[in-house]
Backbone bond lengths (Angstrom), bond angles and torsions (degrees), N, CA, C in turn:
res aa  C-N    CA-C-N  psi(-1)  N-CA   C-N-CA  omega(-1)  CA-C   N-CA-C  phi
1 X - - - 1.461 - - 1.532 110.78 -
2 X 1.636 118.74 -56.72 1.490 100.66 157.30 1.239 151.27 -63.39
3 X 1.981 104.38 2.27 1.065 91.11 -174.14 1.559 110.64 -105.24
4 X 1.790 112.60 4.05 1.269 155.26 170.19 2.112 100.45 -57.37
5 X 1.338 85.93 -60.54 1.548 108.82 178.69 1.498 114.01 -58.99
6 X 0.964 126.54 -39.01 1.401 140.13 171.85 1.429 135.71 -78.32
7 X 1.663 103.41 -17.35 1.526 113.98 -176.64 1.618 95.45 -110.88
8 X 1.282 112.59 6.14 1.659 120.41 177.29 1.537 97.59 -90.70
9 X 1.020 125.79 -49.82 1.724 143.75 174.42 1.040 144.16 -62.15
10 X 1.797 104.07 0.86 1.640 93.45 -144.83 1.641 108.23 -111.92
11 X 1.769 99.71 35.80 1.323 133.45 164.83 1.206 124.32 -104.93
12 X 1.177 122.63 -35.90 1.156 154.95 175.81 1.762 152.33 -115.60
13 X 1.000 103.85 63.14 1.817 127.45 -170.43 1.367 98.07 -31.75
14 X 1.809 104.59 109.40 1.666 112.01 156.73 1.250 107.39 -79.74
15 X 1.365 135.22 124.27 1.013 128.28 164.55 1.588 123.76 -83.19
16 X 1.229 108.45 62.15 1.456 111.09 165.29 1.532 110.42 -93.36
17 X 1.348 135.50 167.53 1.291 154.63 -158.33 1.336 103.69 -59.72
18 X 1.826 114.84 -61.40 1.478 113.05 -177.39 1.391 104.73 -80.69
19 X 1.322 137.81 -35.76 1.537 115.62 178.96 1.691 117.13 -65.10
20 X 1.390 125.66 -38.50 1.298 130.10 175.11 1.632 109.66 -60.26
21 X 1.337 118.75 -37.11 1.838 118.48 151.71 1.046 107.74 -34.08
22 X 1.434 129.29 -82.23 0.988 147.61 -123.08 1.945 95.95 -90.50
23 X 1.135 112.08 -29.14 1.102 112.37 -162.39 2.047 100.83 -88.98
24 X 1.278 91.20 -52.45 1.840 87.30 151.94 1.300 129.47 -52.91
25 X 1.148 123.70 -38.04 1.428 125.94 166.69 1.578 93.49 -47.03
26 X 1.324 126.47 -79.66 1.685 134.01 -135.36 1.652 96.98 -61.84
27 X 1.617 116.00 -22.08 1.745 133.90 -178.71 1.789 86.91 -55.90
28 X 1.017 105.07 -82.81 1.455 134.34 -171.70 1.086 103.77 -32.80
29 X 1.319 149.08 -88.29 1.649 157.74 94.90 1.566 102.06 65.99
30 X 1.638 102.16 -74.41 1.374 89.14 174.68 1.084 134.04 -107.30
31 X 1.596 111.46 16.14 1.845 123.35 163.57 1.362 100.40 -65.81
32 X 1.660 110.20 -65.84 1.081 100.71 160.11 1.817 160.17 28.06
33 X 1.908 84.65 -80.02 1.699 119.29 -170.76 1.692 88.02 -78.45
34 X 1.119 110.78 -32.97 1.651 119.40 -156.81 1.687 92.77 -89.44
35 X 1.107 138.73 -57.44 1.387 124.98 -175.16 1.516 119.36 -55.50
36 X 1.566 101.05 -32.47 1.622 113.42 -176.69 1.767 93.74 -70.64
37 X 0.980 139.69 -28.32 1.261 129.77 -170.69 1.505 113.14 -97.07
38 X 1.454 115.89 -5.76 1.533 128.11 156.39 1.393 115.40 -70.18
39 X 1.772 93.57 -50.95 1.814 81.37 -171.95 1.613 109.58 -55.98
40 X 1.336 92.65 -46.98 2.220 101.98 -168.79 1.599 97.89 -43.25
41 X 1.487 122.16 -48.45 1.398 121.37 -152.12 1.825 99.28 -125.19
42 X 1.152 113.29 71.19 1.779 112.89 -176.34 1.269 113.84 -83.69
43 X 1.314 133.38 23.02 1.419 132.52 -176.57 1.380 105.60 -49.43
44 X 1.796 93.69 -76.92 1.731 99.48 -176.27 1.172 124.51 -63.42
45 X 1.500 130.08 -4.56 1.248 122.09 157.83 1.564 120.10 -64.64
46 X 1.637 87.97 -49.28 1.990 91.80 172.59 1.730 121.59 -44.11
47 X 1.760 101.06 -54.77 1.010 117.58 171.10 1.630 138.29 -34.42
48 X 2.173 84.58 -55.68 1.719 98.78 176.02 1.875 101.99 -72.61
49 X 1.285 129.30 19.34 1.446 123.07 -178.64 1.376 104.32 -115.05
50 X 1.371 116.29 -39.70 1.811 123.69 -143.85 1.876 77.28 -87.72
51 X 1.361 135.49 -30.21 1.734 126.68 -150.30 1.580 100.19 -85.39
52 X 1.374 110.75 -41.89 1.651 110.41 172.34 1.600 130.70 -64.04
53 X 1.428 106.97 -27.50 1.481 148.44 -177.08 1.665 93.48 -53.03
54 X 2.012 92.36 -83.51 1.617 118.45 170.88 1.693 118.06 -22.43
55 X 1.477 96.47 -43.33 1.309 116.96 -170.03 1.528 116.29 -68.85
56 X 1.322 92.51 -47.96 1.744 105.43 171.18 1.364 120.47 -62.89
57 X 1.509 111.22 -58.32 1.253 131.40 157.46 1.411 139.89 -6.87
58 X 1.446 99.24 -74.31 1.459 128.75 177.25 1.491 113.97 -105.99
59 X 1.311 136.39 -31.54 1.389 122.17 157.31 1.199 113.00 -67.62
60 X 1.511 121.95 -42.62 1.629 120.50 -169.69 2.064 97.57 -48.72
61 X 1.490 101.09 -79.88 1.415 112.44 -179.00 1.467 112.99 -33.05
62 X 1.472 138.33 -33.10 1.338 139.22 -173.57 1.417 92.72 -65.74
63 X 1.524 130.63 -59.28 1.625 136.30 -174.03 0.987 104.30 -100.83
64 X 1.154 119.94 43.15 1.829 110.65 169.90 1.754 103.93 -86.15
65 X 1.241 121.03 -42.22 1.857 117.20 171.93 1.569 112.67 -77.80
66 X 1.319 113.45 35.84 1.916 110.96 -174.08 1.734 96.92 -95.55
67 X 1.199 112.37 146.22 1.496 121.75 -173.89 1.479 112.53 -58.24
68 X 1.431 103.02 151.41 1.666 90.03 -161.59 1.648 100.89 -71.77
69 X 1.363 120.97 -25.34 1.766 148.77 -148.06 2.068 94.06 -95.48
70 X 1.583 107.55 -11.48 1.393 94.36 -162.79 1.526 109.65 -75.14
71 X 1.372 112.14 -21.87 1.857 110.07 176.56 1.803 100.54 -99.56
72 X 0.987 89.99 6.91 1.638 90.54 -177.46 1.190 122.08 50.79
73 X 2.008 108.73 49.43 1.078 115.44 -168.51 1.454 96.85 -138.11
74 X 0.979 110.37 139.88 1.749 116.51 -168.60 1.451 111.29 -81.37
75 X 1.190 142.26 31.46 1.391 160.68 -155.36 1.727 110.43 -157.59
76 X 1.333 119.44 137.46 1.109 144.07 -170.12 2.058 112.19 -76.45
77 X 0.807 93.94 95.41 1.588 96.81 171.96 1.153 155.23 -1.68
78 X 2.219 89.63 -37.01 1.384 88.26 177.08 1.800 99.00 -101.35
79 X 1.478 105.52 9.72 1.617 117.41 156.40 1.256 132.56 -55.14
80 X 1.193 84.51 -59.36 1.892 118.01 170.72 1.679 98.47 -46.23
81 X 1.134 121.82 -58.59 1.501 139.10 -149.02 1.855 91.55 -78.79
82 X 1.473 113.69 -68.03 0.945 110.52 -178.88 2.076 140.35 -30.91
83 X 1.471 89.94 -35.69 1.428 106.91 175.63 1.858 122.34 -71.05
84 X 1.650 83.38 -36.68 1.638 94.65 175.21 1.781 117.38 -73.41
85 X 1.585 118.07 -16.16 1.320 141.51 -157.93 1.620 92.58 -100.73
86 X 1.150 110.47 -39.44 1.689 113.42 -178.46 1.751 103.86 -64.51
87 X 1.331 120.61 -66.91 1.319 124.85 170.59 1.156 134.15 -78.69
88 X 1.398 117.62 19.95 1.588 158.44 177.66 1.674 99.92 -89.76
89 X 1.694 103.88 -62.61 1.277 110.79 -167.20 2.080 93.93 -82.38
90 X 0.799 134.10 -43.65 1.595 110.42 -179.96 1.361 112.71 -76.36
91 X 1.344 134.76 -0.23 1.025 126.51 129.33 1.612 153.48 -27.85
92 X 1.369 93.11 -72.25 1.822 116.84 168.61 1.242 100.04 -65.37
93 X 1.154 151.91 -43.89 1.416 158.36 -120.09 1.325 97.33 -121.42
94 X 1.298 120.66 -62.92 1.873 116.60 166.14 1.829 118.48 -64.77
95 X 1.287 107.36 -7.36 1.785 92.26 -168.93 1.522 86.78 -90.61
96 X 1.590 123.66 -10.10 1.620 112.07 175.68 1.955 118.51 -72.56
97 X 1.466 94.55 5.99 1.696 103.56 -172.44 1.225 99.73 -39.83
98 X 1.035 109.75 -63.95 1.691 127.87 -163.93 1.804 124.36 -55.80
99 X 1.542 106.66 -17.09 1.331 114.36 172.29 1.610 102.89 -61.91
100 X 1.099 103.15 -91.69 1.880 90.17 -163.98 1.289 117.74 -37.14
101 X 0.920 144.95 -51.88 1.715 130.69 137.02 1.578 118.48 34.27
102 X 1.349 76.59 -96.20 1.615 112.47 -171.95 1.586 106.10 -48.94
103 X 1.480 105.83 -50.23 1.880 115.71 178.80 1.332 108.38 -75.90
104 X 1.126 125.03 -8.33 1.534 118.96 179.15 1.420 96.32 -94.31
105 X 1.379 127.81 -41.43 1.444 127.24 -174.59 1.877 103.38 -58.37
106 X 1.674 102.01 -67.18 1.454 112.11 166.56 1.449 113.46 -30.17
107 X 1.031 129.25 -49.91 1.762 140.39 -157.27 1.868 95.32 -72.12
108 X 1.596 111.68 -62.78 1.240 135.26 -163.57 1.617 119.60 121.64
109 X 1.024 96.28 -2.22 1.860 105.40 179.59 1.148 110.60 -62.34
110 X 0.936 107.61 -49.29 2.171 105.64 174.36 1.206 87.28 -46.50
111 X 1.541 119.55 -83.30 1.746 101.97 -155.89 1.484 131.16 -57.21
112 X 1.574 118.72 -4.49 1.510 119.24 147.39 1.354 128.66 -66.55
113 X 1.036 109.92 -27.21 1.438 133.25 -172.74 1.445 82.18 -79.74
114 X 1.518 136.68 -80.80 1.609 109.20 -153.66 1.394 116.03 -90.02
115 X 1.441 113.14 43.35 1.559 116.26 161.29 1.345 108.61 -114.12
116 X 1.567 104.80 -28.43 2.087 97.37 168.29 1.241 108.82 -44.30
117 X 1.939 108.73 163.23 1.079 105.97 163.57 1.637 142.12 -91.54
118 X 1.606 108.91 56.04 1.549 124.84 -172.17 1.380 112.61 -60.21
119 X 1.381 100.92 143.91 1.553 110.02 -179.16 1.446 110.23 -54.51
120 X 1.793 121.62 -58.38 1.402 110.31 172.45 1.878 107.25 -130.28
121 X 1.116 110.68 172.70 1.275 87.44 -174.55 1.858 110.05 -96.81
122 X 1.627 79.43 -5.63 1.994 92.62 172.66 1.516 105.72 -56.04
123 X 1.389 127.88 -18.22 1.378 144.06 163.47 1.768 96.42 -35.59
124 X 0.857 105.52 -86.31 1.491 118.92 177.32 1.529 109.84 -18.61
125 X 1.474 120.65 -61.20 1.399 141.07 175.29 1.675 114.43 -39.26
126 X 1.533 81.36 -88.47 1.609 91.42 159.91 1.725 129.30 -32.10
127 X 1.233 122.14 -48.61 1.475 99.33 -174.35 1.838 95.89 -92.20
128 X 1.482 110.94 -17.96 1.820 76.62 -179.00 1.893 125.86 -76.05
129 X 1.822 99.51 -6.28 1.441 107.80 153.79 1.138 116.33 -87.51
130 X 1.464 148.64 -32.31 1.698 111.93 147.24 1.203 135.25 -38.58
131 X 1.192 102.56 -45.14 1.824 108.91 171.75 1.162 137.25 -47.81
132 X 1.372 116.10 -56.61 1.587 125.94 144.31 1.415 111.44 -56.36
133 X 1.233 150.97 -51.18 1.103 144.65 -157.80 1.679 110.72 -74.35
134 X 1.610 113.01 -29.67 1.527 122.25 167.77 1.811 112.27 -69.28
135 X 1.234 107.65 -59.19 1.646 117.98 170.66 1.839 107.84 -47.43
136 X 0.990 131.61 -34.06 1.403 137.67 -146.08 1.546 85.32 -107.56
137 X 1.354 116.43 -62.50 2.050 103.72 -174.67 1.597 95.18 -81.45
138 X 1.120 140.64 29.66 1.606 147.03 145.47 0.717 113.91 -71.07
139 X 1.521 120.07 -59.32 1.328 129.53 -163.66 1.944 105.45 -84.06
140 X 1.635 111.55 -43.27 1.247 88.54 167.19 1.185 141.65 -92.71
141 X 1.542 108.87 28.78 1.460 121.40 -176.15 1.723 87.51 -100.84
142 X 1.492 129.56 -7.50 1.352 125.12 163.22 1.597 116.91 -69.48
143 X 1.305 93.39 -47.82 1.161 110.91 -160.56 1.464 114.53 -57.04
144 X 1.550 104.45 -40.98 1.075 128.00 169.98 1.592 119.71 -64.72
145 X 1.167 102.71 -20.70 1.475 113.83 177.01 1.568 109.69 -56.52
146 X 1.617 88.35 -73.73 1.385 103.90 173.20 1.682 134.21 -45.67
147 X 1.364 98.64 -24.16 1.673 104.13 170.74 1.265 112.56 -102.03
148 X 1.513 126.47 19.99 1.411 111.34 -172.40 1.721 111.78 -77.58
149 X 1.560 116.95 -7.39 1.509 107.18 170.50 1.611 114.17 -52.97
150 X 1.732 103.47 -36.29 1.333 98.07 174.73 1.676 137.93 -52.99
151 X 1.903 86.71 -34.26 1.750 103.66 -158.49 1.743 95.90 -103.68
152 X 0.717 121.14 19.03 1.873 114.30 172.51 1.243 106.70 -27.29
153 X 1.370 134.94 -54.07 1.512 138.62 -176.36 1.255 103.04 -45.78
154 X 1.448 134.94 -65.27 1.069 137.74 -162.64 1.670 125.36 -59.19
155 X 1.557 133.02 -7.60 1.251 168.53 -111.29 1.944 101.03 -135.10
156 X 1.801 98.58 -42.96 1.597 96.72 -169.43 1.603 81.46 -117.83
157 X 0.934 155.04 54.20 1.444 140.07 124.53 1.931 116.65 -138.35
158 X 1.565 110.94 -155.72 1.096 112.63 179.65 1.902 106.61 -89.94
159 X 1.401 116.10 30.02 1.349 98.96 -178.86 1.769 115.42 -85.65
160 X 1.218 99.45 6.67 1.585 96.45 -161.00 1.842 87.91 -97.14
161 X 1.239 106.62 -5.08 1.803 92.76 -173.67 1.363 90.14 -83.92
162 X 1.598 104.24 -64.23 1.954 107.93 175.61 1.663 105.76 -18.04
163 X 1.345 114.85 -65.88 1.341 115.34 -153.16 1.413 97.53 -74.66
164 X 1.416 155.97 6.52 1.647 172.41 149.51 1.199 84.52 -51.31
165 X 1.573 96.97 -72.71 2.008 120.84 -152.22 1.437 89.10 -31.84
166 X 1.607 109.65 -103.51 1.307 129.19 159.76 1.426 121.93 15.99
167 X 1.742 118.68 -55.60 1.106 110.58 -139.81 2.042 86.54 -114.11
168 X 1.103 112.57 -15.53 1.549 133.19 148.47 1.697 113.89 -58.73
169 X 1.113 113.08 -66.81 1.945 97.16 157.93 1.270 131.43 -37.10
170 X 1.119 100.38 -68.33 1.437 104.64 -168.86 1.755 102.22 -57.18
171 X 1.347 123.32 -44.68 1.593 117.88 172.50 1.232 118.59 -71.72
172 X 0.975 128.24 10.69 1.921 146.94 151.58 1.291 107.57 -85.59
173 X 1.216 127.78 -38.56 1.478 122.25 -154.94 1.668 103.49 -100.56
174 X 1.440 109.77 -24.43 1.635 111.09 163.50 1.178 137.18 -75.22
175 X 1.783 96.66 -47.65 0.979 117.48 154.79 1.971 137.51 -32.97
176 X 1.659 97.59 -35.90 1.102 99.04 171.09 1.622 111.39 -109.10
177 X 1.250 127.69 8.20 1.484 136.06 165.01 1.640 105.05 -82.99
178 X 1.559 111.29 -20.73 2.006 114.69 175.37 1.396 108.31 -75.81
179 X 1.494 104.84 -39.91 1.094 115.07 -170.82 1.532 124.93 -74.29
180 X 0.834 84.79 10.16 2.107 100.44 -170.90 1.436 108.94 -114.07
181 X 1.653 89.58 -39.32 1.394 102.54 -171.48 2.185 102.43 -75.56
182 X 1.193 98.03 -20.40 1.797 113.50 176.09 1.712 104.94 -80.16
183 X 1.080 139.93 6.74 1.369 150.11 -159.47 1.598 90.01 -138.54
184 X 1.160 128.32 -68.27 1.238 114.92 -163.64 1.508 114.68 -107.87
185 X 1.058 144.45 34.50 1.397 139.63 129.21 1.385 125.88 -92.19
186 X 1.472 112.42 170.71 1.411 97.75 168.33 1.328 155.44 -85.27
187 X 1.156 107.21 -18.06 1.811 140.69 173.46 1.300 105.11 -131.09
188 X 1.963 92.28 -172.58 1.028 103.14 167.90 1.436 110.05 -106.46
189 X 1.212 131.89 -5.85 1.505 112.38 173.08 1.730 112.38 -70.12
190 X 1.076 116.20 -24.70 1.766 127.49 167.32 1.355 94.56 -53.28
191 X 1.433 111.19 -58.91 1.472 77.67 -162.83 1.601 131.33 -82.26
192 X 1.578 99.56 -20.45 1.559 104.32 -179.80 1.728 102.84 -70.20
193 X 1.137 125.65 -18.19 1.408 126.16 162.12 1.595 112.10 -57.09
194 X 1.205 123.44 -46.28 1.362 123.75 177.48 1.079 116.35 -95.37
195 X 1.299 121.47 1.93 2.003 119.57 159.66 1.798 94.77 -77.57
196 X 1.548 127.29 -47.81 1.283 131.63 -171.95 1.018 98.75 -65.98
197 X 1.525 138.49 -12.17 1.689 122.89 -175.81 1.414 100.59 -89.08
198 X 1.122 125.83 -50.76 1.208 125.40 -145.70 1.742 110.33 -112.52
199 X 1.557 124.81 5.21 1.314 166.34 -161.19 1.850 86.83 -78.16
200 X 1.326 117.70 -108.22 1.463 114.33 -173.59 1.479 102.98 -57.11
201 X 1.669 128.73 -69.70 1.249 114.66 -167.84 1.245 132.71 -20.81
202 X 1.946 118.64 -47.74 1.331 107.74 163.82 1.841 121.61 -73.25
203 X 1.294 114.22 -18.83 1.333 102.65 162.76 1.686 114.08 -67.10
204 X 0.904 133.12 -45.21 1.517 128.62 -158.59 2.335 89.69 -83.90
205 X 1.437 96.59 -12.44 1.894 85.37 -168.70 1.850 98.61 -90.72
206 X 1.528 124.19 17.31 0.996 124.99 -140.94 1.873 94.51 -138.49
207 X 1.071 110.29 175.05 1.450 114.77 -176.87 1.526 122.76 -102.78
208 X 1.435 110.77 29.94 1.481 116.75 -150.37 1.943 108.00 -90.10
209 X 1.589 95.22 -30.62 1.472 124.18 177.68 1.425 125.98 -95.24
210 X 1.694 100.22 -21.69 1.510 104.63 -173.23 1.609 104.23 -175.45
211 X 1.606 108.14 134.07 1.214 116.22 -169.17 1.827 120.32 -50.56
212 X 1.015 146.95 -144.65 1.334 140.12 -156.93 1.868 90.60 -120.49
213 X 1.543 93.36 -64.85 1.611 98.83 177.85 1.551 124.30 -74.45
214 X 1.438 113.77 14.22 1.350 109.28 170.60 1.928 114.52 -109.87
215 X 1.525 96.59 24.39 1.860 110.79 -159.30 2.149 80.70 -125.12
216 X 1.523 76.87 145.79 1.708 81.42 -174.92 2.150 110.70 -77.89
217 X 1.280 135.81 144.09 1.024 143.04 -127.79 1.863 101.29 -63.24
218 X 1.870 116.67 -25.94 1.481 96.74 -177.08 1.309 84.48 -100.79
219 X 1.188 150.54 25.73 1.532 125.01 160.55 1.608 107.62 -92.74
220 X 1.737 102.76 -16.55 1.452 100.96 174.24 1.655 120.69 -90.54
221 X 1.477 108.40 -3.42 1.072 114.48 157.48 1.858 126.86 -66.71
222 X 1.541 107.37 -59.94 1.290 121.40 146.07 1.828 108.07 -6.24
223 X 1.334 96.74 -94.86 1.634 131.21 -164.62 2.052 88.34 -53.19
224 X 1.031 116.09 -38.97 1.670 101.29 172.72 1.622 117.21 -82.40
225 X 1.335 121.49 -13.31 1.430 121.59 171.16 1.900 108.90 -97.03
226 X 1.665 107.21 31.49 1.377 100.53 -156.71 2.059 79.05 -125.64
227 X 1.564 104.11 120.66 1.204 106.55 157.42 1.584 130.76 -56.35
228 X 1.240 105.33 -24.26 1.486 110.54 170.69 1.561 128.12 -61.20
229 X 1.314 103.34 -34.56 1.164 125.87 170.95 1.447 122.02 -44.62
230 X 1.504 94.40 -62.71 1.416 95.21 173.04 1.420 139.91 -74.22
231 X 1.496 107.89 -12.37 1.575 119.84 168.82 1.672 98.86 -71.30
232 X 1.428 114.68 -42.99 1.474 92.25 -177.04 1.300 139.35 -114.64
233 X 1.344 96.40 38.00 1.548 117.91 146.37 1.505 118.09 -91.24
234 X 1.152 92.69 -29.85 1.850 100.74 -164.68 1.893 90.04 -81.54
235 X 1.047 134.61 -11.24 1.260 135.43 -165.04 2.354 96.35 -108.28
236 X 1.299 101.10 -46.71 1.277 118.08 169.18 1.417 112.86 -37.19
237 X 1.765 106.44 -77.19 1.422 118.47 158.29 1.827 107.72 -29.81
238 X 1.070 91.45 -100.18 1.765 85.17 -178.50 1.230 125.46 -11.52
239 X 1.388 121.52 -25.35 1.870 106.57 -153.97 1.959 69.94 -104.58
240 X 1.181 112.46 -54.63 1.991 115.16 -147.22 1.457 91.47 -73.77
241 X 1.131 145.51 -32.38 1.763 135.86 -132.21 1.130 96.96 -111.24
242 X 2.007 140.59 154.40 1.205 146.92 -178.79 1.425 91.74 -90.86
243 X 1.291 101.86 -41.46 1.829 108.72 -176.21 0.942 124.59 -111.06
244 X 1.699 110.59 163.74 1.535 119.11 174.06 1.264 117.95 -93.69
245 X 1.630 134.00 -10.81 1.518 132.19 -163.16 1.442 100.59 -108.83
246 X 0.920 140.20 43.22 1.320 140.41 141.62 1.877 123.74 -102.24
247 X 1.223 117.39 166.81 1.263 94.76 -162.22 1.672 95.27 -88.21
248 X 1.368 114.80 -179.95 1.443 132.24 -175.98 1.466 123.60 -123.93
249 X 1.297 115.47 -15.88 1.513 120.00 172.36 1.447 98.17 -164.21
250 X 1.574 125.89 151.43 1.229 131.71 170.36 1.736 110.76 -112.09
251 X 1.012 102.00 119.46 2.152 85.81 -171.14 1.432 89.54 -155.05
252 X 1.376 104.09 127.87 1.275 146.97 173.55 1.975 111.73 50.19
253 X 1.301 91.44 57.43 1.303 77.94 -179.37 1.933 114.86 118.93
254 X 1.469 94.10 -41.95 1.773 96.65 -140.19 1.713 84.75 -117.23
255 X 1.034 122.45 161.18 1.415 127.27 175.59 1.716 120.25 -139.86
256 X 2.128 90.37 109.79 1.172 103.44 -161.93 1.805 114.07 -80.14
257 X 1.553 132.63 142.24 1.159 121.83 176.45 1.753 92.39 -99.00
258 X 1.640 115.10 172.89 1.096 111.36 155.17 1.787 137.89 -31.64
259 X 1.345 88.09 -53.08 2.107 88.18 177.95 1.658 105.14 -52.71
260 X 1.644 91.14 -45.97 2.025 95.06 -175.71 1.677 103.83 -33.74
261 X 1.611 101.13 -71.43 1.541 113.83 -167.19 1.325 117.17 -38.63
262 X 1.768 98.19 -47.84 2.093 91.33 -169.84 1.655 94.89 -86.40
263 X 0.968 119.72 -18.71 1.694 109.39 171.40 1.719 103.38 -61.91
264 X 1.466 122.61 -32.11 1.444 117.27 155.72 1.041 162.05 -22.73
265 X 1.461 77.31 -68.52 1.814 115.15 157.81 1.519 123.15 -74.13
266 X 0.992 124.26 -31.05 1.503 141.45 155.69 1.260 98.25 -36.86
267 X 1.395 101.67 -61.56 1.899 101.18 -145.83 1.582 91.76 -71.58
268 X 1.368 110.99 -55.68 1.667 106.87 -172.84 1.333 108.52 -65.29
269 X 1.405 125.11 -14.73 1.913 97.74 170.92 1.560 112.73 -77.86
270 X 1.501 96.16 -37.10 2.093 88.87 174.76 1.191 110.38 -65.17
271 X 1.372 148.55 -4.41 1.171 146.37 -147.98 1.701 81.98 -114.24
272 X 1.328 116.89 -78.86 1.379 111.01 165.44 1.359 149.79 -10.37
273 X 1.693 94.88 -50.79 1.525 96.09 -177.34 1.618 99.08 -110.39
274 X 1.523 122.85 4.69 1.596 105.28 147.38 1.557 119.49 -69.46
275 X 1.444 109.38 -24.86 1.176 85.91 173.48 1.295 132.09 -94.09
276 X 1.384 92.20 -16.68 1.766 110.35 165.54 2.008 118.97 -31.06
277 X 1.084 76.39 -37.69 1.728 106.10 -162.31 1.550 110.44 -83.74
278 X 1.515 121.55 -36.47 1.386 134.43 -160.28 1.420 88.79 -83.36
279 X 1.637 122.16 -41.13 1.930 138.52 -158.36 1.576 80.15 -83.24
280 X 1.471 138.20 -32.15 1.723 113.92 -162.21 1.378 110.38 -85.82
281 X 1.939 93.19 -43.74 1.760 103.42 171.58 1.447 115.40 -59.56
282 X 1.566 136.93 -25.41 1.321 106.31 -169.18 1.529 103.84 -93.19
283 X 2.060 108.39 -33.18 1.282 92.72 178.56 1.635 141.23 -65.63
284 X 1.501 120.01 -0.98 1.037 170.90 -118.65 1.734 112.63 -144.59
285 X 1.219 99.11 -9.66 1.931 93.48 -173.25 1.282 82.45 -93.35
């Protein structure tokens, strides 16, 4: 009878006491399956660590003697650099959501997976964005490690949760743009082709390397229709500024403060993972 009850549902989450158990359990269950197959095989974890690192590394040192006055920003370069490298790395690291996906579909495991009897199959969804989303603020809670000579400020107040907040959106909001993109292509060479397309372009369309007004007028158009942008200013602000009531980015007109930005990010992750959800349920009936 429950297991009658469950194959009636498994579109649709009752939220009663034992199915919402049960349905966290199956999250858990198969985050789980997915970490055990990180430890065995840690390449791309190594990988998603050593490229942001590189980044710091070897771009920082290239502009490490650049004038302090040359972005006309009262902050040191490899400062500047650092903020864009933080939301750089939950970037790269969440647009890989969508790989195991794709190899479980390739393999046939998805289709074992949606003949059990799981409460929903959004189950599935859900833990492979915890999964990435735990590995990804791992790695930039390293990252962050490593640049904290920069961020000392951030150490004696609440800016280091903000800069979590922030840096937790934006790996929600990719995370579920991989995941769509793992539903609607056909392989996986499609898709690692379209992580490589669109991989630097949004770094170089973004403010991570160079301020807004130092980019010629349609690349600053670009860089203002670029979600990246705004995590790392709003993360920028945080590390350099005493305060919060001044504004933090000016784009197109309108002038955003911090609340604006993560009220931003808000809106585009729910926006995201409704649709995240609409692409799992139909491909999925």
């Amino acid at each position: 009878m429950y297991n009658e009850y469950i194959l009636q549902s498994r579109t649709k989450i009752n939220f009663m006491p034992f199915l919402l158990k049960n349905f966290l359990q199956e999250i858990l269950s198969l985050t789980k399956r997915l970490l055990l197959q990180s430890t065995r095989r840690p390449a791309h974890i190594i990988a998603g660590l050593i490229q942001p690192l590189l980044w710091l590394l070897l771009f920082g040192a290239l502009f490490q003697n650049i004038p302090l006055n040359f972005f006309d920003t009262a902050i040191e370069y490899h400062t500047f650099l650092n903020c864009g490298i933080l939301v750089f790395t939950c970037f790269t690291g969440s647009l890989n959501a969508g790989l195991p996906l794709i190899f479980d579909r390739e393999f046939g495991f998805l289709n074992r997976l949606l003949v059990v009897p799981i409460i929903s199959n959004n189950s599935i969804l859900f833990a492979t964005m915890l999964f990435i989303t735990s590995i990804t603020m791992l790695q930039n809670l390293i990252i962050l490690g490593c640049s904290l000579k920069s961020f000392t400020n951030i150490l004696y107040t609440n800016r280091l949760y903000l800069l979590i907040i922030i840096s937790f959106l934006i790996t929600i909001i990719t995370s579920s743009i991989s995941l769509s993109f793992a539903f609607i292509l056909p392989g996986h060479i499609e898709f690692l082709a379209l992580i490589l397309i669109i991989n630097l372009p949004m770094l170089f369309t973004s403010t991570a390397l160079a301020p807004l007004y130092f980019m010629p007028y349609w690349l600053q158009i670009l860089a203002k229709l670029n979600i990246l942008t705004y995590a790392i200013e709003a993360i920028r602000f945080i590390t350099t500024n005493k305060t919060f009531d001044s504004t933090v980015i000016e784009t197109l007109g309108i002038h955003l403060n911090l609340s604006h930005i993560v009220s931003l990010l808000c809106f585009v992750n729910l926006s995201t993972m409704l649709i995240i959800l609409q692409v799992v349920n139909k491909k999925l009936e």
